[in-house]
C-alpha positions as CSV (number, residue, x, y, z in Angstrom):
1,X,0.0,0.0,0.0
2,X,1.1,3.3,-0.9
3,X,0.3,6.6,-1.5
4,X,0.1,6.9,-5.2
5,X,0.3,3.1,-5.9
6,X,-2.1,1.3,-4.6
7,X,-3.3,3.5,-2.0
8,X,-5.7,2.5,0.9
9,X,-9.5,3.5,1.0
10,X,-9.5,5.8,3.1
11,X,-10.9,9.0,1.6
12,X,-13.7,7.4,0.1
13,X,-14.8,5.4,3.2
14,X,-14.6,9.3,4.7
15,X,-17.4,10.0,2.2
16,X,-19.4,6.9,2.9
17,X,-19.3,8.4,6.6
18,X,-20.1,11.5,5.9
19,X,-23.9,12.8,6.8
20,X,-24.9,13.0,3.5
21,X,-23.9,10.3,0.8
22,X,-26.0,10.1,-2.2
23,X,-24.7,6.6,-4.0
24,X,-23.1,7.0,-7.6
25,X,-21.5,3.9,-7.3
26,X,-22.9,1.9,-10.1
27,X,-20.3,4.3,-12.2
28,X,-18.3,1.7,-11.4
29,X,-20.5,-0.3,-14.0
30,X,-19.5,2.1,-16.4
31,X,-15.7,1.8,-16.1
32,X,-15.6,-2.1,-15.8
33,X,-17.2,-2.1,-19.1
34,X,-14.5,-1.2,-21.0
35,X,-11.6,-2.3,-18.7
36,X,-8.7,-3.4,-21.1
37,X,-10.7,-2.5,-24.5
38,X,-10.3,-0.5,-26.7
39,X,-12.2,2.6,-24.7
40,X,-10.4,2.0,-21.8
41,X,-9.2,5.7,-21.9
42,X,-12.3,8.0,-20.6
43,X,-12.1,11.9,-19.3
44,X,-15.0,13.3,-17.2
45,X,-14.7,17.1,-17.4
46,X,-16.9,18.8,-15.1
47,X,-16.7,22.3,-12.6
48,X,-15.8,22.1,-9.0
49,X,-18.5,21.5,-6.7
50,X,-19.6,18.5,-9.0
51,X,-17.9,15.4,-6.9
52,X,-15.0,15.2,-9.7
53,X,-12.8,13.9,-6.9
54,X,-14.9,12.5,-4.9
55,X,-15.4,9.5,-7.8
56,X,-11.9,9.0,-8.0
57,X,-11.4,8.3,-4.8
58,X,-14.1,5.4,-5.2
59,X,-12.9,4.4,-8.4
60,X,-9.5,4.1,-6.8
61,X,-11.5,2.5,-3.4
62,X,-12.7,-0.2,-5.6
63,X,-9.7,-1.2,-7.8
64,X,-7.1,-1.1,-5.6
65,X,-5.1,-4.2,-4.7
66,X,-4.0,-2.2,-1.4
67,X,-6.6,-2.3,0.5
68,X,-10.1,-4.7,0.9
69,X,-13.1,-2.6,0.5
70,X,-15.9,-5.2,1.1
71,X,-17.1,-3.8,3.8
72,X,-17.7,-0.1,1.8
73,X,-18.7,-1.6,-1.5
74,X,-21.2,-4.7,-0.4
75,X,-24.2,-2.4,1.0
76,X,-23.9,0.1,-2.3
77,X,-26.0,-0.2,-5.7
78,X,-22.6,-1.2,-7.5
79,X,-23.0,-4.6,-5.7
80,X,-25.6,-5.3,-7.2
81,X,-23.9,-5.5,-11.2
82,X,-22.7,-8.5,-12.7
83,X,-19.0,-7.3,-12.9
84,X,-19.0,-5.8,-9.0
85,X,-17.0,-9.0,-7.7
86,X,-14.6,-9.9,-10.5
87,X,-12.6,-6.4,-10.2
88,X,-13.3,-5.7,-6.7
89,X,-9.8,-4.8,-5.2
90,X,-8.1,-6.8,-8.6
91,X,-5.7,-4.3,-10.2
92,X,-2.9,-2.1,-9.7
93,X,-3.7,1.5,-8.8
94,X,-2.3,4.6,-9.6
95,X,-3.7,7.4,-8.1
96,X,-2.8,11.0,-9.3
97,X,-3.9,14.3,-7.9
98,X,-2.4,15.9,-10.1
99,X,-3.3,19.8,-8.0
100,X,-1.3,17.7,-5.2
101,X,1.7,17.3,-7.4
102,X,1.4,20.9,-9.1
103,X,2.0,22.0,-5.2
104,X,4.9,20.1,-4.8
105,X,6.7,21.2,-7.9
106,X,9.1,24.5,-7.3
107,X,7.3,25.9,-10.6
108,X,5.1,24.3,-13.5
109,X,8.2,23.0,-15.6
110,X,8.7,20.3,-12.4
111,X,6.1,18.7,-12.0
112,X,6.7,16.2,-14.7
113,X,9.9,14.9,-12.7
114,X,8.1,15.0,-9.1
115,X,5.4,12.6,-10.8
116,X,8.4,10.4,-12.5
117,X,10.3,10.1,-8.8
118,X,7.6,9.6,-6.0
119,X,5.5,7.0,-8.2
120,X,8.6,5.5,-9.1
121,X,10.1,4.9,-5.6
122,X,6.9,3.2,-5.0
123,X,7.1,1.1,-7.7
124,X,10.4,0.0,-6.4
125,X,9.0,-0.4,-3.0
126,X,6.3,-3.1,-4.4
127,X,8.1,-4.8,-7.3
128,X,12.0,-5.8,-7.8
129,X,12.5,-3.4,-11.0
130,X,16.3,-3.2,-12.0
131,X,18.3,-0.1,-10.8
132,X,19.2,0.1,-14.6
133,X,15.3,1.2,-14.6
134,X,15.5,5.5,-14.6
135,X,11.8,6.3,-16.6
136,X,8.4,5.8,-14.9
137,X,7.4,4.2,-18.1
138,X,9.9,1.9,-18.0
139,X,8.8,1.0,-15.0
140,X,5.5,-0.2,-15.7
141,X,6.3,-2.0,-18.7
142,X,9.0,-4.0,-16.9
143,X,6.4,-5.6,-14.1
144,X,3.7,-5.9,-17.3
145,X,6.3,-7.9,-19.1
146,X,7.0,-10.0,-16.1
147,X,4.2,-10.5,-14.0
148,X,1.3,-9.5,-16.4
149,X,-0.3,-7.1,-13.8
150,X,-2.4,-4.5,-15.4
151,X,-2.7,-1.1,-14.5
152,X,-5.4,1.0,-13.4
153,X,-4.8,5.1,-14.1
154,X,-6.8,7.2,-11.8
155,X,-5.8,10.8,-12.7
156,X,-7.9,13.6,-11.1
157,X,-7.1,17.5,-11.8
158,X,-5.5,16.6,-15.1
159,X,-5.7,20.4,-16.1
160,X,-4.1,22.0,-13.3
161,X,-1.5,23.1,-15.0
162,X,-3.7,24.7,-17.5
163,X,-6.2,26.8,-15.2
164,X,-3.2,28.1,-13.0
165,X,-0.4,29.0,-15.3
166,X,-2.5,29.3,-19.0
167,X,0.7,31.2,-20.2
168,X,3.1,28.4,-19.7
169,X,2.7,27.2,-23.0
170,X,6.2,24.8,-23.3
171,X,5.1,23.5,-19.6
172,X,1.8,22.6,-21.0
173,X,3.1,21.0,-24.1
174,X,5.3,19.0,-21.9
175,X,3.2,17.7,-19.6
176,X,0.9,16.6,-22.6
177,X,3.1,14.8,-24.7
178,X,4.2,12.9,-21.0
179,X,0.8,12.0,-20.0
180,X,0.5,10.4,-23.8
181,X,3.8,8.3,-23.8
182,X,2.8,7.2,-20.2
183,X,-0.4,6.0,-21.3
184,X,-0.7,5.7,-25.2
185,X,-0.4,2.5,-26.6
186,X,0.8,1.0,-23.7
187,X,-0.5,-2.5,-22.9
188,X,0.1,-2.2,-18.8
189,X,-2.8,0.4,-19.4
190,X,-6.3,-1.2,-18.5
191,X,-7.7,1.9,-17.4
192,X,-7.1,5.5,-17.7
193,X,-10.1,7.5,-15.9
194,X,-9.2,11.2,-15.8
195,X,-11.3,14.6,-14.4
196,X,-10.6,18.2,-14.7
197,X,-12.6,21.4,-15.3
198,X,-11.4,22.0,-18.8
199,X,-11.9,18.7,-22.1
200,X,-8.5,17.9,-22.9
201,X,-6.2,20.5,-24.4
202,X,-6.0,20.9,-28.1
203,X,-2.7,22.7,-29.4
204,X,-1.9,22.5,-33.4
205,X,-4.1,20.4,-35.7
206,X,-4.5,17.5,-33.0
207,X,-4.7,16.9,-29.4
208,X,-2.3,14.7,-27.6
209,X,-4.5,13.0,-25.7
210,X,-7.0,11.8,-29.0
211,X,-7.3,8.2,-27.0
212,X,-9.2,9.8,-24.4
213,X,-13.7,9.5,-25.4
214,X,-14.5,12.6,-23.5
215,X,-17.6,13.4,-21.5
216,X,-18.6,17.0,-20.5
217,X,-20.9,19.2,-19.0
218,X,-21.9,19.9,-23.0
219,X,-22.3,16.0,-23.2
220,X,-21.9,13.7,-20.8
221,X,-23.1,11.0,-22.4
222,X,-23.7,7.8,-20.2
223,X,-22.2,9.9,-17.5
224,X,-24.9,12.2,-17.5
225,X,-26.6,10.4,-13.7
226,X,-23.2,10.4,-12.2
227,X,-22.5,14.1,-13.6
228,X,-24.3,16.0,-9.7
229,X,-27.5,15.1,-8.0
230,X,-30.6,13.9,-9.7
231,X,-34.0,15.1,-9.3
232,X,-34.9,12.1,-6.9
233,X,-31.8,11.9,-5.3
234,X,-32.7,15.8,-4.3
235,X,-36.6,14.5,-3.5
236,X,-35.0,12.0,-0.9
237,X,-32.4,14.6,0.6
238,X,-35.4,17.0,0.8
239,X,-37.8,15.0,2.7
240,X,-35.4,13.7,5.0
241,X,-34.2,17.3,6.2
242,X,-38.0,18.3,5.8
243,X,-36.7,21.3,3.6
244,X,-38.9,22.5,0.4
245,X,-38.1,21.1,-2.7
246,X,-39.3,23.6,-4.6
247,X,-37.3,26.3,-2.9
248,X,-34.1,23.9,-3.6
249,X,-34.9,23.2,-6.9
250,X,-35.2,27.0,-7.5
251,X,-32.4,27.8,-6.6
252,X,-29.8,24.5,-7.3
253,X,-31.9,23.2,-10.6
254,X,-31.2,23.7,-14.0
255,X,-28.4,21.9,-15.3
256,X,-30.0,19.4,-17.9
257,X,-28.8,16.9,-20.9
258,X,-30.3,15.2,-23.6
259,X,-31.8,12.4,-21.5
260,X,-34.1,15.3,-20.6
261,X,-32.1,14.5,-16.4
262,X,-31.9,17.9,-14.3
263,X,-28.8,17.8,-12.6
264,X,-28.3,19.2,-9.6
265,X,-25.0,20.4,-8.0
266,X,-23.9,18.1,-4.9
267,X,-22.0,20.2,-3.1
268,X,-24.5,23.0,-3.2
269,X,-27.7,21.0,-2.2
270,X,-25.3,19.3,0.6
271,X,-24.2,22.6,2.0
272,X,-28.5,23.5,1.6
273,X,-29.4,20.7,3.8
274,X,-27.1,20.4,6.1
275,X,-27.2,24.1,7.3
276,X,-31.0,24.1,6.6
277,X,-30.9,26.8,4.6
278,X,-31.1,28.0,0.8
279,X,-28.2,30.3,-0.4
280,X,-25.4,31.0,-2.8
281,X,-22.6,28.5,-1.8
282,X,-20.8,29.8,-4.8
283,X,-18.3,31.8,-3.2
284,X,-16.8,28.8,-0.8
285,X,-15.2,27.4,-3.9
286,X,-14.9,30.7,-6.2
287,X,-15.0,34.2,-5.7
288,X,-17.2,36.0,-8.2
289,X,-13.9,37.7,-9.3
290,X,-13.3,35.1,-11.7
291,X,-16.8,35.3,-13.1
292,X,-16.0,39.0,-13.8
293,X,-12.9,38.3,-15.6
294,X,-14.6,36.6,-18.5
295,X,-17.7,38.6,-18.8
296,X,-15.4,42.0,-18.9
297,X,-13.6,40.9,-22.0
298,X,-14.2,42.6,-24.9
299,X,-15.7,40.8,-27.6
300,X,-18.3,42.5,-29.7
301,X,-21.8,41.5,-28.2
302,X,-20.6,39.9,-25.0
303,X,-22.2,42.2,-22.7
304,X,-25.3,42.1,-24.9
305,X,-25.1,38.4,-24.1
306,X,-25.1,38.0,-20.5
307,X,-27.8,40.8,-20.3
308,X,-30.4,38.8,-22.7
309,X,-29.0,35.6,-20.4
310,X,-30.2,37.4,-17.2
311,X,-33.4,38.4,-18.3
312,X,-33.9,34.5,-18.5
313,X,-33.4,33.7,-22.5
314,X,-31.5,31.6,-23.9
315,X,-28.5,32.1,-26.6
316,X,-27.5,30.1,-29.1
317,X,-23.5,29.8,-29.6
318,X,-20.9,27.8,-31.9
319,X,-18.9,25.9,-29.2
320,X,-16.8,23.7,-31.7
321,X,-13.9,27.1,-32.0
322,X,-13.3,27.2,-28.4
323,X,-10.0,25.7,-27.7
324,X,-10.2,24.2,-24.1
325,X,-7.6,26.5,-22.1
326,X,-8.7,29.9,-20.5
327,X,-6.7,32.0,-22.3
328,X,-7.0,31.4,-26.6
329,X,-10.3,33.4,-26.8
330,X,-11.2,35.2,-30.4
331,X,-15.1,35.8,-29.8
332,X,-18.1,35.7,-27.3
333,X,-19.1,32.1,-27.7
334,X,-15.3,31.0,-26.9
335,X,-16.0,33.1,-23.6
336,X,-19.7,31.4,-23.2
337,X,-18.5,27.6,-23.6
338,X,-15.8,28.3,-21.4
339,X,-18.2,29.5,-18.7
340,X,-20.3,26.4,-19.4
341,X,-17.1,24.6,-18.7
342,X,-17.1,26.7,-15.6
343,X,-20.3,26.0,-14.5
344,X,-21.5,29.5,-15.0
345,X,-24.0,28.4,-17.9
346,X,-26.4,25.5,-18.8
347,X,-26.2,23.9,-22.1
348,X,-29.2,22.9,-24.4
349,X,-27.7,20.3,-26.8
350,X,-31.0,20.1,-28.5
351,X,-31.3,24.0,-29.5
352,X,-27.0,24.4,-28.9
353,X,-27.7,27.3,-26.6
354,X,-26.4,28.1,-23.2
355,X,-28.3,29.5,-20.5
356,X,-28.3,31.0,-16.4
357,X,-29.1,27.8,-14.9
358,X,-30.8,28.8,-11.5
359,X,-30.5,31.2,-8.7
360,X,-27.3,30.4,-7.4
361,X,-25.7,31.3,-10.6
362,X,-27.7,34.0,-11.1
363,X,-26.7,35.4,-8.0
364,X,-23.2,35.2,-9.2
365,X,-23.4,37.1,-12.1
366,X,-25.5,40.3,-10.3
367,X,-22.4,40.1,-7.6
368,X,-19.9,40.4,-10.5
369,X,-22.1,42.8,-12.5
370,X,-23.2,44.8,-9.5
371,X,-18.7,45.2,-8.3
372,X,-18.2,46.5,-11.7
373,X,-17.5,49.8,-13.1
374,X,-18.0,48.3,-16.9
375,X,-21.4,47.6,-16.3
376,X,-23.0,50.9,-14.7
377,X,-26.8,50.8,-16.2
378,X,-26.8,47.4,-16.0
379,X,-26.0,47.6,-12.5
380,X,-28.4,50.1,-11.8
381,X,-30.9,48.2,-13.3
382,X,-30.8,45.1,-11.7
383,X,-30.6,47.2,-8.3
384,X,-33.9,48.7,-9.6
385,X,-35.3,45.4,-10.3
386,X,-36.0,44.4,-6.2
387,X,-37.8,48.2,-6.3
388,X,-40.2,47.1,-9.5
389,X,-41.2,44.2,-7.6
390,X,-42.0,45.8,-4.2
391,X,-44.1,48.4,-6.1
392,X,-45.9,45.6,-7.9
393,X,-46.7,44.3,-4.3
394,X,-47.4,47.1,-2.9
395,X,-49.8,47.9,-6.4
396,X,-48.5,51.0,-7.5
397,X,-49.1,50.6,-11.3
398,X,-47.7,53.9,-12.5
399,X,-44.1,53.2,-10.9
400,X,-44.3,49.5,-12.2
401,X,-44.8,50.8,-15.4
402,X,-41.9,54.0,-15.2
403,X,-39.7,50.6,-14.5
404,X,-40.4,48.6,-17.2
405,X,-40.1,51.9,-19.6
406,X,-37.3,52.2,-18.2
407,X,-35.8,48.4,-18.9
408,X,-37.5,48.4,-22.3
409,X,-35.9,51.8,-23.4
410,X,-32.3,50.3,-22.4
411,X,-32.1,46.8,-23.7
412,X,-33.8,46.5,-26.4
413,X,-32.1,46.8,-30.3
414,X,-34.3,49.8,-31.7
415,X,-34.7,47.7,-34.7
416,X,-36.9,45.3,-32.5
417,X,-38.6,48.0,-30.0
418,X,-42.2,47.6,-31.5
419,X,-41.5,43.5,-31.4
420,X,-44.5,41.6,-29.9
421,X,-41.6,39.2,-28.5
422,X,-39.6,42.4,-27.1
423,X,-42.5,43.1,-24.2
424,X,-42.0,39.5,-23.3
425,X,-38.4,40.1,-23.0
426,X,-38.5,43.4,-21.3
427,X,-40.8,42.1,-18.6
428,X,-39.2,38.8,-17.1
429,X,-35.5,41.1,-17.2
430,X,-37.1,43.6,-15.1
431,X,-38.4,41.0,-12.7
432,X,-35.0,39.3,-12.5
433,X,-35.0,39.9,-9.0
434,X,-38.1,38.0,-8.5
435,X,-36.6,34.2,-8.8
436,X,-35.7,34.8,-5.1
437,X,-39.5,34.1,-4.8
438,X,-41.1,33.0,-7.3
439,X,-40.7,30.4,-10.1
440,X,-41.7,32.2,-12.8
441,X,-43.1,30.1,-15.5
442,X,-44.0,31.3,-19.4
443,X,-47.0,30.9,-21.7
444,X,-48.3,29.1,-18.5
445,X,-51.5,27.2,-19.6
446,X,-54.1,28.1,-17.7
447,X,-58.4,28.4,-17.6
448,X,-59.6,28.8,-21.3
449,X,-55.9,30.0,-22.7
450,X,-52.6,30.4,-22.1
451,X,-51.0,33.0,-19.6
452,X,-47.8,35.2,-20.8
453,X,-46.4,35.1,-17.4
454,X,-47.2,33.1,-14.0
455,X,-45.5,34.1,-11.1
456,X,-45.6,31.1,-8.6
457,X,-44.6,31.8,-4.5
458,X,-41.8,29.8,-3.1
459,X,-41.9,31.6,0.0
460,X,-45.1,32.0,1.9
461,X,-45.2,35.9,2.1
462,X,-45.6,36.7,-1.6
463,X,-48.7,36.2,-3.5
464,X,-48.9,34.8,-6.3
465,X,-49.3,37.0,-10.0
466,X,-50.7,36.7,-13.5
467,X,-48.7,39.1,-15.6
468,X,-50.5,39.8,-19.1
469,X,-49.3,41.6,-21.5
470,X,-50.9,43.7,-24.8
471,X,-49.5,45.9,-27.9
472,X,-52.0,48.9,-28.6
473,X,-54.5,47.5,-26.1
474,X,-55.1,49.1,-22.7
475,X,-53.6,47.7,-19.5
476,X,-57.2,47.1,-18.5
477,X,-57.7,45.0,-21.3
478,X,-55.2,42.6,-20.0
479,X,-56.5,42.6,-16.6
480,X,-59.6,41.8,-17.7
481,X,-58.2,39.1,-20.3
482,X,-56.8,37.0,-17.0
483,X,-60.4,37.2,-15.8
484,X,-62.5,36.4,-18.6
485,X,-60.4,33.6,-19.7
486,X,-59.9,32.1,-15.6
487,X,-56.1,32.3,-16.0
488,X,-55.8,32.5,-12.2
489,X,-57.5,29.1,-11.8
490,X,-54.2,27.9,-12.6
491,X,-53.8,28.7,-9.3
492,X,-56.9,27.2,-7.7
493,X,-55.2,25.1,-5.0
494,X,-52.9,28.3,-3.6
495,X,-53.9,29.8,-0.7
496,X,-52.9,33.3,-0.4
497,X,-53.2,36.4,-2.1
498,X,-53.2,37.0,-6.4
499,X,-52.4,39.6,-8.2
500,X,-53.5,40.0,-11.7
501,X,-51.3,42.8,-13.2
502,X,-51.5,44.1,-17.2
503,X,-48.9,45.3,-18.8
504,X,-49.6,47.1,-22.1
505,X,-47.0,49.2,-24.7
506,X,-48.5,51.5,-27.1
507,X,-46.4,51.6,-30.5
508,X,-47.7,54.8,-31.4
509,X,-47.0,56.5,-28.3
510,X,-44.0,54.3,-26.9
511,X,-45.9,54.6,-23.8
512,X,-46.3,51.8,-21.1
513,X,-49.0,51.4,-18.6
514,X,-50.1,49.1,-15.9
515,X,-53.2,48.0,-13.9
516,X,-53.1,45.6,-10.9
517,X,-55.7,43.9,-8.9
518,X,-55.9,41.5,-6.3
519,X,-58.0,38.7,-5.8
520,X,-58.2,37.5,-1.8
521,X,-60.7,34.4,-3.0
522,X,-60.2,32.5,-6.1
């Protein structure tokens, strides 16, 4: 047993003890499936927060010879597969964290040689290798050749050396072209699981790593369950700290793939339920700093973007240019699938857009907007957002609709003012500070139609609202549009409050107005 060959179990049984476990094991299926194949070489990109290291420390639990993890395994859903006892605790581990070895290098150029001498003096320790033996690679082939003991690669933080020195180009290089001699072609390799934030590093007309299948937050394939928290898992966690699912879904939700699975972010939702409350847990792992970074760079229509993003649309991009490192950027949609990377945005692989998943997130860009000088209006205007919606509570229609003059004079392209879709637009931005209490849901259907906008109460002192909206028609019209057509009796089994609030724009005029009215019995 060592500490980077064959290590012991014992961060992962630390998980397993911990007060909340959700059980991912039956990733393990995944792996054993293509265990000495020809996809034996698999990288699982995803941001921090999203149990990246937390599966390889099982994956290393369960495959290494140096230790006997029965007693972890045997009560998880992975016991239960076909292949769960034939490579329980049956191969050769080596474990990499590859942050961990950054560290110990005296500067980015080193860290090759500190992975080449500590694994290697452990090899030595285990096997009788020759002291003609000076290469790590050597190494591994010599007690193949001999006693036909595959190896199991377990390499977490691969990109490291990418997110914290992006201008060390030659050190990047480097470390690339060792990580593909070590494993490339090499018949000792029966595994190669790696994770980092970033897909593996592209640099000329091919990548150095081309074995790898990859598996992202942009497609995650079969990994797509073991990617955060699923809906269920969230139900369970939920009712066992009796805390409101919707309000955690509000605010954690939002993530989704092609499977149609919304994926939730562990570390968040554990942080939720074990101090029993909803917040931003953002800022325990990043600061919004680095948020601000990327959305400050100039790139024609950048800005634009996150603003449309904020007001709650989504955008669609060409992710195939972006290079996977932080710092070879030549227009927005580099910058946005680099934030998906990041976990700033969602992505829609059905409409290839990107998206502010939920609360949290949102949260994180007002924080960097708000600390800006570069985004002054914008600023302003999400600052003047929490006022819209207190006047709307408080039903004073003529400031509601000064606001939303307001919001629909700044954002939107003059060549789309008098656009039936602007209105819609224009609206949910200026109510962006609203998704602290509401789930605000569009073209809800509802009595005899469908209503533009349904503002549904996560917390229990806001009523609910009907928002409709009309071009060249009075803002009574509208209110009386929700009535006549029973769009509150979506809303039949709230108890509480509900406001039925019209929104009209003349085109003429460029005027906006609003009527509200509340309804104490429906």
């Amino acid at each position: 047993m060592g500490i980077y060959l064959n290590p012991s179990n014992d961060l992962f049984a630390r998980v397993i003890n911990s007060e909340i476990y959700v059980d991912k094991s039956r990733v393990i299926e995944l792996t054993n499936r293509v265990l000495n194949t020809t996809r034996e070489f698999i990288c699982v990109s995803r941001p921090r927060r999203f149990g990246k290291s937390v599966t390889a420390s099982m994956l290393s639990a369960y495959y290494s010879r140096g230790c006997s993890s029965e007693s972890l395994f045997d009560n998880l859903d992975v016991s239960a597969c076909e292949s769960y006892a034939k490579y329980l605790n049956s191969y050769n581990v080596v474990a990499l964290n590859m942050q961990q070895m950054l560290s110990r290098a005296a500067n980015p150029n080193d860290i090759i040689s500190c992975i080449q001498s500590t694994v290697l003096a452990e090899l030595r320790q285990d096997f009788d290798l020759p002291d003609s033996i000076e290469r790590l690679i050597d190494g591994f082939e010599y007690i193949y050749n001999h006693h036909k003991n595959g190896f199991v690669f377990i390499i977490d933080e691969w990109d490291c050396l990418f997110r914290e020195y992006p201008s060390e180009q030659d050190a990047q290089r480097n470390y690339l072209d060792f990580l593909r001699d070590l494993l490339k072609d090499r018949s000792y390799v029966h595994l190669a699981y790696m994770t980092g934030i970033l897909p593996i590093k592209k640099y000329g007309t091919h990548s150095a790593l081309n074995m790898f299948t990859e598996y992202s937050m942009m497609d995650p394939g079969p990994f797509a369950d073991y990617t955060g928290f699923t809906e269920d898992e969230v139900r369970s966690l939920c009712n066992k700290y009796n805390m409101d699912y919707n309000v955690v879904s509000n605010w954690y939700d939002g993530y989704s793939f092609e499977n149609g699975k919304h994926i939730y972010s562990p570390k968040s939702v554990a942080d939720a339920m074990f101090e029993q409350k909803c917040k931003s847990y953002w800022t325990k792992t990043e600061t919004y700093d680095a948020l601000k970074k990327y959305i400050n760079m100039n790139f024609d229509g950048l800005k634009a973007a996150v603003t449309e993003m904020l007001g709650g649309n989504k955008l669609k991009i060409e992710p195939r240019s972006f290079q996977n490192d932080m710092t070879s950027f030549g227009s927005k949609d580099d910058v946005l699938t680099l934030l998906v990377h990041l976990g700033y945005l969602a992505y829609d692989q059905h409409k290839q857009s990107v998206y502010i998943p939920n609360l949290e997130v949102s949260e994180e860009f007002v924080l960097a907007i708000t600390n800006s000088e570069e985004w002054g209006r914008v600023a302003e205007d999400i600052e003047n957002s929490e006022k819209l919606l207190q006047a709307t509570l408080d039903g004073n229609a003529d400031i509601v609709a000064q606001y939303i003059d307001r919001i629909h004079r700044n954002y939107t392209d003059p060549l789309h003012y008098n656009d039936e879709n602007a209105l819609r637009y224009v609206v949910k931005w200026a109510y962006q500070s609203a998704r602290a209490y509401y789930k605000i849901i569009d073209e809800m259907p509802a009595g005899t139609g469908y209503a533009d906008l349904v503002f549904l109460p996560i917390v229990a002192d806001k009523p609910a609202m009907v928002i409709e909206l009309k071009y060249d028609k009075s803002a009574d019209v509208a209110v009386e549009q929700i009535k006549l057509r029973h769009y509150y009796e979506t809303l039949s089994g709230f108890s509480g409050e509900v406001m039925l609030v019209g929104i009209s724009y003349d085109r003429t005029t460029k005027e906006h107005k609003c009527m509200i009215e509340c309804l104490s019995d429906i």
